[in-house]
Backbone as CSV, one residue per row, in Angstrom:
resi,resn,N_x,N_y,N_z,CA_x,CA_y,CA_z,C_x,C_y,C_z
1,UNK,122.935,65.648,82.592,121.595,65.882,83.140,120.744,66.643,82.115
2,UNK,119.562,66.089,81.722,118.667,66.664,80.841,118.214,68.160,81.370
3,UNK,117.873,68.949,80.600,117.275,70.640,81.032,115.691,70.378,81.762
4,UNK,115.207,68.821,81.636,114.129,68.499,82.405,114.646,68.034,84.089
5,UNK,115.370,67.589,84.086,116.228,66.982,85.336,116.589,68.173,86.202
6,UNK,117.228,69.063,85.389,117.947,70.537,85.477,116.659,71.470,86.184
7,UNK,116.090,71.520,85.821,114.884,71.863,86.145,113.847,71.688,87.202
8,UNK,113.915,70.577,87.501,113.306,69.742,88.660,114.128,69.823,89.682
9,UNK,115.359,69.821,89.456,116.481,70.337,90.700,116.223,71.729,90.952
10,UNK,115.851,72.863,90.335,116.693,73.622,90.492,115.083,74.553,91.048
11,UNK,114.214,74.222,89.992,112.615,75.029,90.316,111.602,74.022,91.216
12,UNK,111.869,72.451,91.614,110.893,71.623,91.653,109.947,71.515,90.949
13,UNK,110.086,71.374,89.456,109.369,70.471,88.395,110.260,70.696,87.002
14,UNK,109.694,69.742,86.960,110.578,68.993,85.299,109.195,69.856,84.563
15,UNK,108.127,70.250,84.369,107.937,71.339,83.585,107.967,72.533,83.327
16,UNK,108.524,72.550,81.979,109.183,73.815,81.728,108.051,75.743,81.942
17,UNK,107.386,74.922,81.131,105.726,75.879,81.642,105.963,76.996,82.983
18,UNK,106.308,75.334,83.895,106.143,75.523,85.020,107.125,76.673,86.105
19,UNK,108.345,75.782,85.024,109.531,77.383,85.555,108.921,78.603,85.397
20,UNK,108.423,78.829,84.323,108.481,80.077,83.915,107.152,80.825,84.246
21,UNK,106.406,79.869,85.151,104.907,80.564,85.769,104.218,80.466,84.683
22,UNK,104.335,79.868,83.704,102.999,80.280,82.515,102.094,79.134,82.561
23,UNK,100.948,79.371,81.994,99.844,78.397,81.361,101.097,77.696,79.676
24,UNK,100.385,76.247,79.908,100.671,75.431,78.610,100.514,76.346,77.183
25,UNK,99.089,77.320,77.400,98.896,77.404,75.893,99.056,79.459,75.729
26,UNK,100.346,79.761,76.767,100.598,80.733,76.473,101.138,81.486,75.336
27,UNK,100.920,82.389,75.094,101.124,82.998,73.846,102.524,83.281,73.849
28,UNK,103.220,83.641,72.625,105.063,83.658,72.903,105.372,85.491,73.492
29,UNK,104.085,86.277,73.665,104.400,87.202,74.177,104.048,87.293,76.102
30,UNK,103.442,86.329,76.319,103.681,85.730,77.730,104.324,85.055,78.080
31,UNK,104.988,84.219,77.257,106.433,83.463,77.548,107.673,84.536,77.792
32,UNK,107.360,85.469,77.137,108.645,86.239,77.019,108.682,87.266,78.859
33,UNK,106.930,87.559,78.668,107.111,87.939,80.275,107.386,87.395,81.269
34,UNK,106.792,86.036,81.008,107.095,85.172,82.024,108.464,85.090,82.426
35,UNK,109.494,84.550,81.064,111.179,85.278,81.144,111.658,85.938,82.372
36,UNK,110.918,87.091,81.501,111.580,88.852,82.334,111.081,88.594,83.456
37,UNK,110.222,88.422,84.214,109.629,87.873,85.527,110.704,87.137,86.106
38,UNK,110.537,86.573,86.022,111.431,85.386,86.534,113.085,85.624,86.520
39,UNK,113.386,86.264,85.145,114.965,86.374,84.872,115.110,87.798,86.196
40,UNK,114.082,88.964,86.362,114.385,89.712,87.399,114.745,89.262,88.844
41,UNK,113.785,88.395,89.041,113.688,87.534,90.375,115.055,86.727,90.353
42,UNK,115.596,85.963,89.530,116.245,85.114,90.073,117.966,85.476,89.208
43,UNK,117.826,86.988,88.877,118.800,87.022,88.266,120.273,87.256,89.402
44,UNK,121.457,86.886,88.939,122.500,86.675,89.581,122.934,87.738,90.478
45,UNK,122.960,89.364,90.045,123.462,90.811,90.332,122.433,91.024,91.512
46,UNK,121.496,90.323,92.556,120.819,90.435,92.957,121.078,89.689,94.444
47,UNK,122.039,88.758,94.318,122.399,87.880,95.160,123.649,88.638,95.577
48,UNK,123.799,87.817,97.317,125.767,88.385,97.137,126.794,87.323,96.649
49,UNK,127.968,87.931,96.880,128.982,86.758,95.860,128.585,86.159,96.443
50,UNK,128.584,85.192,97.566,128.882,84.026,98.039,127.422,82.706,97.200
51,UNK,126.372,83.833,96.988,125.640,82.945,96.286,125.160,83.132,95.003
52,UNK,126.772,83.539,94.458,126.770,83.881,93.116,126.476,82.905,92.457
53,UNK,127.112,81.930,92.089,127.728,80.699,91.382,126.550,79.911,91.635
54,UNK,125.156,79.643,92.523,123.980,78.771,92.570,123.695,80.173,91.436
55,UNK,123.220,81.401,92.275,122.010,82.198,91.002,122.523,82.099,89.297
56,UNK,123.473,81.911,89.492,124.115,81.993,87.994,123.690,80.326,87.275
57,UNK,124.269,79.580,87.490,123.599,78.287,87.296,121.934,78.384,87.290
58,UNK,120.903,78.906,88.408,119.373,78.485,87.960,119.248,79.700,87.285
59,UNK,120.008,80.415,86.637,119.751,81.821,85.917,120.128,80.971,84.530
60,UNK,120.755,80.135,84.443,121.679,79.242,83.258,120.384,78.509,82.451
61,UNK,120.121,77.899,83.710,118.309,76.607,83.277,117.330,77.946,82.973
62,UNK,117.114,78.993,83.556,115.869,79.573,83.061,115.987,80.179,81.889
63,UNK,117.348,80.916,81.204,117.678,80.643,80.178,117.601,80.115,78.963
64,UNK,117.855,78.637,79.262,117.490,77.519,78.435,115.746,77.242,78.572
65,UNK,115.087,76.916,79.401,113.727,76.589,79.439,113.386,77.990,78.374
66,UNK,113.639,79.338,78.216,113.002,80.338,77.483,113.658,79.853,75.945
67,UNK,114.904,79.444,75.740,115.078,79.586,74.538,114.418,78.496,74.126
68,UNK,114.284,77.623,74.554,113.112,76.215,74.258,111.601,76.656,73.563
69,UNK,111.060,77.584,74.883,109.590,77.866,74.724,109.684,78.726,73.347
70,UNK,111.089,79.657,73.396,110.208,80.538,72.433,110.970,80.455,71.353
71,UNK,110.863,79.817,70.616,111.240,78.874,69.641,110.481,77.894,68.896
72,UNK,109.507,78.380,68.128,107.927,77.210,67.520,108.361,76.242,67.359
73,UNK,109.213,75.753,66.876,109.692,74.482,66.712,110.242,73.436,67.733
74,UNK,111.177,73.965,68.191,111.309,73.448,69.890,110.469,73.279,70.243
75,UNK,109.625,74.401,70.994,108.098,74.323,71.954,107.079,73.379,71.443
76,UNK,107.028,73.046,69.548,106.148,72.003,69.125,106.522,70.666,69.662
77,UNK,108.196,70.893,69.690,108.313,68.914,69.957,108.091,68.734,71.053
78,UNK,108.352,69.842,72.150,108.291,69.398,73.707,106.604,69.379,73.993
79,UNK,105.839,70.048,73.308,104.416,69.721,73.690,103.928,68.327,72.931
80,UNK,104.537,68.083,71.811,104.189,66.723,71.453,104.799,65.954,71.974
81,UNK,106.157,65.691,71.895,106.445,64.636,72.719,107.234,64.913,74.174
82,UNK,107.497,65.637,74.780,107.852,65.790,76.512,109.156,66.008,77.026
83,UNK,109.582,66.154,75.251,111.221,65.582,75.479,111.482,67.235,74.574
84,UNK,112.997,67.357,75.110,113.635,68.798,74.770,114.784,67.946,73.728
85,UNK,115.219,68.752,72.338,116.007,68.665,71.849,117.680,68.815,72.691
86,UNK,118.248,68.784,72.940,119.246,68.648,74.173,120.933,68.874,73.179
87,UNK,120.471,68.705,72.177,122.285,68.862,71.116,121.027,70.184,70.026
88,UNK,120.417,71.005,70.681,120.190,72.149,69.791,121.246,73.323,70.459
89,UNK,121.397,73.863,69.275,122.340,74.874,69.262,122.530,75.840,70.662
90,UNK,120.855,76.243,70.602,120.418,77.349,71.632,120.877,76.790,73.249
91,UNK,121.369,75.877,73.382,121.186,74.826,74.366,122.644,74.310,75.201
92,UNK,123.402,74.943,74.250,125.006,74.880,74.643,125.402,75.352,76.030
93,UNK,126.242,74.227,76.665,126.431,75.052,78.376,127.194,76.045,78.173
94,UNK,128.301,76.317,77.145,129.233,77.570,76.828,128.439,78.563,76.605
95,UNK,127.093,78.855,76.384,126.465,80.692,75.891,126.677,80.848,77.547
96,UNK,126.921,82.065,76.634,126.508,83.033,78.013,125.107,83.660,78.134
97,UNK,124.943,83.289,79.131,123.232,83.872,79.016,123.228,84.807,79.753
98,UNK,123.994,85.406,80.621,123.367,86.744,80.869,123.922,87.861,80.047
99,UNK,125.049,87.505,79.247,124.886,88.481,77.911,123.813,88.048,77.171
100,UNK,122.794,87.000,76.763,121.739,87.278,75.978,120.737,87.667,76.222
101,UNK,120.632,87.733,77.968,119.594,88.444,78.686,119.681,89.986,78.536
102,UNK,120.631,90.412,78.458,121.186,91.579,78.003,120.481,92.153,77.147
103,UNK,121.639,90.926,75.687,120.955,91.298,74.403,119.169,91.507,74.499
104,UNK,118.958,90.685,75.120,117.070,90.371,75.182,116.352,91.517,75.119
105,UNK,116.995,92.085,76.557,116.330,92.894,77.413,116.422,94.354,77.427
106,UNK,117.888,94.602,76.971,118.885,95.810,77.249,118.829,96.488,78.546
107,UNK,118.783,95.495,79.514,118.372,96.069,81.057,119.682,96.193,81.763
108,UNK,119.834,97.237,82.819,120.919,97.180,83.726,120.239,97.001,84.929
109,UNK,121.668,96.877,85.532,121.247,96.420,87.613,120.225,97.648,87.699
110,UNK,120.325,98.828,87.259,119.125,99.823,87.990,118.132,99.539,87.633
111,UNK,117.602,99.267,86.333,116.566,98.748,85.943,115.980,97.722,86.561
112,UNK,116.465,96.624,87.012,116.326,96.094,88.153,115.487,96.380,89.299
113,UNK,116.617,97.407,89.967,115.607,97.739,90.775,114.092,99.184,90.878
114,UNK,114.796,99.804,89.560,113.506,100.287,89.015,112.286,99.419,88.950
115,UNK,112.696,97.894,88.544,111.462,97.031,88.377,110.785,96.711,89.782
116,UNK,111.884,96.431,90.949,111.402,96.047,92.402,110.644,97.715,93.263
117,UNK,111.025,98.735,92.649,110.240,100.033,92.940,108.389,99.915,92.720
118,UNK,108.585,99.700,90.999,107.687,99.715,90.471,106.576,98.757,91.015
119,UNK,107.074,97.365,91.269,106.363,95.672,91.562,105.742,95.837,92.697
120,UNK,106.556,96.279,93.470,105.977,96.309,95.098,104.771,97.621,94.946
121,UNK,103.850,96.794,95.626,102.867,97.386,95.955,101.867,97.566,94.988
122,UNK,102.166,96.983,93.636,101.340,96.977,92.642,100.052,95.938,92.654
123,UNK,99.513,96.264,91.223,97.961,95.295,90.851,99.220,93.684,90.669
124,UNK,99.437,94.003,90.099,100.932,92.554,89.823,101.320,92.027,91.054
125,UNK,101.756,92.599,91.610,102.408,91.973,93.021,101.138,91.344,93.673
126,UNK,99.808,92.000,94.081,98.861,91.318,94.813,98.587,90.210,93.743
127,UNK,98.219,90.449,92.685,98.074,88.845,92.135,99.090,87.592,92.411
128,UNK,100.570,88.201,92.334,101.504,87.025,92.684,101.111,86.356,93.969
129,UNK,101.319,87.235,94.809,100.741,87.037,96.478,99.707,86.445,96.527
130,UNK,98.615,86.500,95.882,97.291,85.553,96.004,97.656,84.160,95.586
131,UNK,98.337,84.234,94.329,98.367,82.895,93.754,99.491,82.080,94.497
132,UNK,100.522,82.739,95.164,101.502,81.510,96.005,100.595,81.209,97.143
133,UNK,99.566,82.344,97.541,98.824,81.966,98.782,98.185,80.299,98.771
134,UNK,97.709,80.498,97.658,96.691,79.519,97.016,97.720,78.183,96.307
135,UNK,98.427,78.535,95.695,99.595,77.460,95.346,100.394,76.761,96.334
136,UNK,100.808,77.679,97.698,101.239,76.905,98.505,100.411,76.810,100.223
137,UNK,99.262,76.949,99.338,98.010,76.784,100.998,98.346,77.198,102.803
138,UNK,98.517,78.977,102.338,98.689,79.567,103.456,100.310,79.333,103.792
139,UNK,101.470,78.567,103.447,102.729,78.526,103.931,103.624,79.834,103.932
140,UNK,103.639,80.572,105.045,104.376,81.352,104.632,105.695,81.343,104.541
141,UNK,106.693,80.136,104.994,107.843,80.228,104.459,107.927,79.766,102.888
142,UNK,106.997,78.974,102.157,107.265,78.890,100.557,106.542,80.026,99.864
143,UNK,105.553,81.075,100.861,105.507,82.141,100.073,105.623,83.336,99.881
144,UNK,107.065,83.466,100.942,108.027,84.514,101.126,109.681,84.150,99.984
145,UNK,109.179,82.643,100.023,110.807,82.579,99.020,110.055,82.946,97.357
146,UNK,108.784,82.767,97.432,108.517,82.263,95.930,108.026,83.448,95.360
147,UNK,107.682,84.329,96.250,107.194,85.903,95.790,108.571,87.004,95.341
148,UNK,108.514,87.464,94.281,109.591,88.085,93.684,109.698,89.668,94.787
149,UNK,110.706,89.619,94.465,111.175,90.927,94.974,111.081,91.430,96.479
150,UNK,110.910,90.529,97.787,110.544,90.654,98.659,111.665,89.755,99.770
151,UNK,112.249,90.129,101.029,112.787,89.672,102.170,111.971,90.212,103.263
152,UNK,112.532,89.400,104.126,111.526,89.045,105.618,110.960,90.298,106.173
153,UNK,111.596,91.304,105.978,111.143,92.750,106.600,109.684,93.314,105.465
154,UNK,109.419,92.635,104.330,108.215,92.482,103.726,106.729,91.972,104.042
155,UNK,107.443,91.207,105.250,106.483,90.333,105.915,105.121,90.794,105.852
156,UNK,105.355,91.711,107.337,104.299,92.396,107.710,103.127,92.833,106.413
157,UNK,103.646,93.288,105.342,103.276,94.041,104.254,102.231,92.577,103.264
158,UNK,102.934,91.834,103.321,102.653,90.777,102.338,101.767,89.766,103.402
159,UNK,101.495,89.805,104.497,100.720,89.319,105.133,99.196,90.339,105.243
160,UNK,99.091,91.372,105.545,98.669,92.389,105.469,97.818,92.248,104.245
161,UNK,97.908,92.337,102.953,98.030,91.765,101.630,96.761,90.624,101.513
162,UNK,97.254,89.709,102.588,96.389,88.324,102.177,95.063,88.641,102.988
163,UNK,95.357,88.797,104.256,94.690,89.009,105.511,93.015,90.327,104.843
164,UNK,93.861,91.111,104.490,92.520,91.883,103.245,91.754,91.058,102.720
165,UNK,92.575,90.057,101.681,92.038,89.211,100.272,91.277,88.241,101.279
166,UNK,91.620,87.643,102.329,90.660,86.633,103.061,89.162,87.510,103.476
167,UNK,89.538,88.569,104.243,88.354,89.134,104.727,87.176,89.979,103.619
168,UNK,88.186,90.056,102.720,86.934,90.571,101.525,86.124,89.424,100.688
169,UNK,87.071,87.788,101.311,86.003,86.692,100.303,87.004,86.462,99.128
170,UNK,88.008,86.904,98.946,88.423,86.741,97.874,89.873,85.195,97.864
171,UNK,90.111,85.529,98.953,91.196,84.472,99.411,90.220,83.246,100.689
172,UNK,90.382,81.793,100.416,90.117,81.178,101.687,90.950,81.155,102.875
173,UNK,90.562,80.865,103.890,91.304,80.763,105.504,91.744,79.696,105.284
174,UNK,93.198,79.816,105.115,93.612,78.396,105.349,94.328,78.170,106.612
175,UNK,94.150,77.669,107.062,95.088,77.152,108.509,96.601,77.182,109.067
176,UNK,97.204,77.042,107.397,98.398,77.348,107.898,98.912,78.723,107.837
177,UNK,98.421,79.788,107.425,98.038,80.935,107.866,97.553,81.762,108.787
178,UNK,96.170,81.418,109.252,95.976,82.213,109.883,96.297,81.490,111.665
179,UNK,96.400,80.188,111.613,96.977,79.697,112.946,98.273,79.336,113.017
180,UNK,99.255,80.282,112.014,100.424,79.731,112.130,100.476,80.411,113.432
181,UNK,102.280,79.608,114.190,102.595,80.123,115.460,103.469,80.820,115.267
182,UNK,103.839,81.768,116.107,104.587,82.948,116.270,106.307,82.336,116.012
183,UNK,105.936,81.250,117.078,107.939,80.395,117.166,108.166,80.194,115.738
184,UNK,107.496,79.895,114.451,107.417,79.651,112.729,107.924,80.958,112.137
185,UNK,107.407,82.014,112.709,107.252,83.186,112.537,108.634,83.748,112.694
186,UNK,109.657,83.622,113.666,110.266,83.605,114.583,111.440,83.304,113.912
187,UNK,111.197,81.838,113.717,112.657,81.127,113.182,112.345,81.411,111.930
188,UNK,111.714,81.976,111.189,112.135,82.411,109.189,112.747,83.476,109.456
189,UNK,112.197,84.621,110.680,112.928,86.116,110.509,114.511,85.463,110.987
190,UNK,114.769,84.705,111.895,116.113,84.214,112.579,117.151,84.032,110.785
191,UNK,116.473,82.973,109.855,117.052,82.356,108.963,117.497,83.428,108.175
192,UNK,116.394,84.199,108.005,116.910,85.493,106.713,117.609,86.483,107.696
193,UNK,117.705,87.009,108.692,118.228,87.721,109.371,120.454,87.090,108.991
194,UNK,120.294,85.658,109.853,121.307,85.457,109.154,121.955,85.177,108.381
195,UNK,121.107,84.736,107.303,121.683,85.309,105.801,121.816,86.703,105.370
196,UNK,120.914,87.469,105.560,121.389,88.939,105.421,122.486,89.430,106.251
197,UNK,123.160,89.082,107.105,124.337,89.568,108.070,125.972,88.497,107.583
198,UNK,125.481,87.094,106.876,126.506,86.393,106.019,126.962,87.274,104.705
199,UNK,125.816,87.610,104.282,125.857,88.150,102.823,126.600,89.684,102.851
200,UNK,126.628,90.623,104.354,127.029,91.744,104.519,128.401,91.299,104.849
201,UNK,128.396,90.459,105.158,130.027,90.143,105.810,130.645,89.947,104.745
202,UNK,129.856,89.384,103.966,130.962,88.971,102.650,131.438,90.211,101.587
203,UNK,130.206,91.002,101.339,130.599,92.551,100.738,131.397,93.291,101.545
204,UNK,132.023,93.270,102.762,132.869,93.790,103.276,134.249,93.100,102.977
205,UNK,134.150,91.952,103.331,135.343,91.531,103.367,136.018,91.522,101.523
206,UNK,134.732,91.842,100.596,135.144,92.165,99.239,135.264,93.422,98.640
207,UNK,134.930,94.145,99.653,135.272,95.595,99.194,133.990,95.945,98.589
208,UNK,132.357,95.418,98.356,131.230,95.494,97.737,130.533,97.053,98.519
209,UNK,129.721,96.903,97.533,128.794,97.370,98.013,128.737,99.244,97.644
210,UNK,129.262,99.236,96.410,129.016,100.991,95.365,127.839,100.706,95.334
211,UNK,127.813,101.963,94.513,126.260,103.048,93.812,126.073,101.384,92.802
212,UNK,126.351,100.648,92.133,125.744,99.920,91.294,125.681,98.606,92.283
213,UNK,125.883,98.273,93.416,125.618,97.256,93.802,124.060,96.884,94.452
214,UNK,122.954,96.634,93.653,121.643,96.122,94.008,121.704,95.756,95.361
215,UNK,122.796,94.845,95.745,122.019,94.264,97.064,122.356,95.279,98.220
216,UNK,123.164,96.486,98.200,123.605,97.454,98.948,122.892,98.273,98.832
217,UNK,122.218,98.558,97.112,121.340,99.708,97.801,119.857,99.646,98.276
218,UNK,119.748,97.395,98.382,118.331,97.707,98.796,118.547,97.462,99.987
219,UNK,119.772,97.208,100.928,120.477,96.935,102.261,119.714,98.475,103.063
220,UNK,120.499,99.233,102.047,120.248,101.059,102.685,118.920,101.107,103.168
221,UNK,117.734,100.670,102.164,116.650,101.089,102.213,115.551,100.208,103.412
222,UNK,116.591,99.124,104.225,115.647,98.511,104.830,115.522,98.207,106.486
223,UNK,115.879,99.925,106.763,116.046,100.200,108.047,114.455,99.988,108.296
224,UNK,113.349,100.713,107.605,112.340,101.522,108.330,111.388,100.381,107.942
225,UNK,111.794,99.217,107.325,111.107,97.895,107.467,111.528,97.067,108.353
226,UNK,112.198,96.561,108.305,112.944,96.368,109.543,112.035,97.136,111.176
227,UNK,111.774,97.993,111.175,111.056,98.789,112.484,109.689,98.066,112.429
228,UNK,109.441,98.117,111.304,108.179,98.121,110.943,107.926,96.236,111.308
229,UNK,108.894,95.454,110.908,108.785,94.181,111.328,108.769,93.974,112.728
230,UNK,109.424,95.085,113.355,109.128,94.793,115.006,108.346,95.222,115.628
231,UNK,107.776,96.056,115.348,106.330,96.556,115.219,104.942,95.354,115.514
232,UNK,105.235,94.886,113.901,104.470,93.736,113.660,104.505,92.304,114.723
233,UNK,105.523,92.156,115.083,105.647,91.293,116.543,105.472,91.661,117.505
234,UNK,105.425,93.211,117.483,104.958,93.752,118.754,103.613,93.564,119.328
235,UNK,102.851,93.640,117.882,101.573,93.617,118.138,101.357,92.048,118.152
236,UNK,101.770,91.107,117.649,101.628,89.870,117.662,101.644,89.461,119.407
237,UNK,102.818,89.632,119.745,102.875,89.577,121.365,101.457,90.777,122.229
238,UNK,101.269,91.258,121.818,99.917,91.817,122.562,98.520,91.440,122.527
239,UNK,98.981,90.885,120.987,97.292,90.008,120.840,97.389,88.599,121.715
240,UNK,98.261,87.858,121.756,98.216,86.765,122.198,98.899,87.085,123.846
241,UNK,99.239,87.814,124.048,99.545,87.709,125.439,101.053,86.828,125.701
242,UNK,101.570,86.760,124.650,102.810,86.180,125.209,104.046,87.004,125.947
243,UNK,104.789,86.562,126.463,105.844,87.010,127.490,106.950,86.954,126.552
244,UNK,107.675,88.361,126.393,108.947,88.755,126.226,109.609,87.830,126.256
245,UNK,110.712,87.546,125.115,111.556,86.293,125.292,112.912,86.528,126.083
246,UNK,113.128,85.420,127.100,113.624,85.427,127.718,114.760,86.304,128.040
247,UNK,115.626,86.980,128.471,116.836,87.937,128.371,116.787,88.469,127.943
248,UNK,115.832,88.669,127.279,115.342,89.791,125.679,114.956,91.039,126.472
249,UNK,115.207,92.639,125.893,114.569,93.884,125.652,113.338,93.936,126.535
250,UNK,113.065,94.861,127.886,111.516,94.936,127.962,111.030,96.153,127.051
251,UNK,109.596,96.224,126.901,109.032,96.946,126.541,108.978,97.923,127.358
252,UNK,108.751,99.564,126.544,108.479,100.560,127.307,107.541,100.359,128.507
253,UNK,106.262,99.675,128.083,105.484,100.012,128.910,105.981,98.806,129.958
254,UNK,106.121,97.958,129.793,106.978,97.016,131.359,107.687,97.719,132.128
255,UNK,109.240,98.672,131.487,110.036,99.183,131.569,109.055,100.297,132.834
256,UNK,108.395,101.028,132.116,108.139,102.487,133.103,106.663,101.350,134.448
257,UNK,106.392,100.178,133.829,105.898,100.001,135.274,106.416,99.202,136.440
258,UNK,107.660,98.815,135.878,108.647,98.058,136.959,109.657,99.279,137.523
259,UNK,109.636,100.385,137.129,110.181,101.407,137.510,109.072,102.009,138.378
260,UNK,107.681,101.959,138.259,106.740,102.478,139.547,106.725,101.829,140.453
261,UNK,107.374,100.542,140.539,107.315,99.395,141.281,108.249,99.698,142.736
262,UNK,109.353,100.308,142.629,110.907,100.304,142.821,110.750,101.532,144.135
């Protein structure tokens, strides 16, 4: 399979550009961010085992798409002719690339999440957030997977985010946004909910989850989002008037007026 094929599987597009978020006529010191961007987001130490072996593989292609770009000679033939040298050296399935990400970078797992400290809530992060807004026209399940550094208990935050950028003029209303339905809403928190409770099961049953394990210590930190996501449905169910789901929890205030009832 060509690193264009590779690519199209793995990012949905066979351009390389395109993996790496950049413009065609980026400079090789925006290629290189683009990299680190991307190599943070989708790097392997970030996932749990069980979905080790996929992040490691599209960590493998983004890899290769960088040693391509930043490389004048490479990057000349693929902009002239479309096609990647494929028996170049840099290009071998045996490197190891997250020792050259290493070498690259000299970054560790904390650094890491030093970077997801830093990202969230930044001038950077609202630009990402605008542009998947706009790239994937209001969807918020492709622009909760495609925004770096963020799971479902982000929601609230990254909706919040757009909902500003629309009302200041800066973002359009798109429809599948602002009339998405709650049941959409609903079944993404359901999906990541149980992937986050697969992924805990599996650091248990492996003994995971020290002072250097990323996905444990951003596990710790996501009680008071988590609240904060139910919160955010709380109020969702008050604006629209919908009824408590079925067998489900009443609310305080139901709670103390079916108790005046009695």
């Amino acid at each position: 399979m060509s690193l264009q094929q590779q690519c199209e599987a793995v990012f949905g597009t066979a351009d390389l550009y395109g993996a790496l978020g950049v413009r065609r006529d980026a400079s090789p010191q925006e290629i290189r961010r683009g990299y680190h961007r991307a190599s943070l987001r989708l790097h392997p130490d970030r996932v749990p085992p069980a979905q080790k072996e996929e992040a490691t593989h599209r960590f493998q292609v983004l890899g290769k798409v960088y040693a391509v770009l930043s490389d004048a000679n490479q990057r000349a033939v693929y902009d002239q002719t479309g096609t990647v040298d494929e028996e170049a050296e840099a290009l071998r399935d045996d490197r190891d690339w997250l020792e050259y990400w290493r070498l690259l970078f000299k970054l560790t797992v904390k650094d890491i999440e030093d970077f997801q400290k830093n990202y969230k809530n930044s001038e950077e992060e609202l630009a990402d957030v605008k542009a998947a807004y706009l790239n994937f026209q209001g969807d918020m399940d492709r622009i909760m997977e495609s925004v770096m550094c963020v799971d479902y208990t982000d929601e609230p935050r990254i909706r919040e985010m757009i909902q500003q950028a629309i009302d200041a003029g800066e973002l359009p209303s798109y429809k599948a946004f602002v009339k998405e339905s709650k049941q959409k809403m609903m079944s993404r928190r359901k999906r990541a909910e149980k992937e986050a409770k697969e992924a805990k099961k599996t650091q248990e049953e492996l003994g995971l989850g020290g002072e250097n394990d990323l996905q444990a210590l951003i596990q710790r930190r996501s009680k008071d989002r988590e609240r904060q996501m139910d919160d955010f449905l709380a109020q969702l169910e008050a604006k629209y008037g919908n009824n408590a789901k079925k067998g489900g929890k009443k609310t305080a205030a139901k709670k103390r007026k079916a108790e005046g009832t009695t």
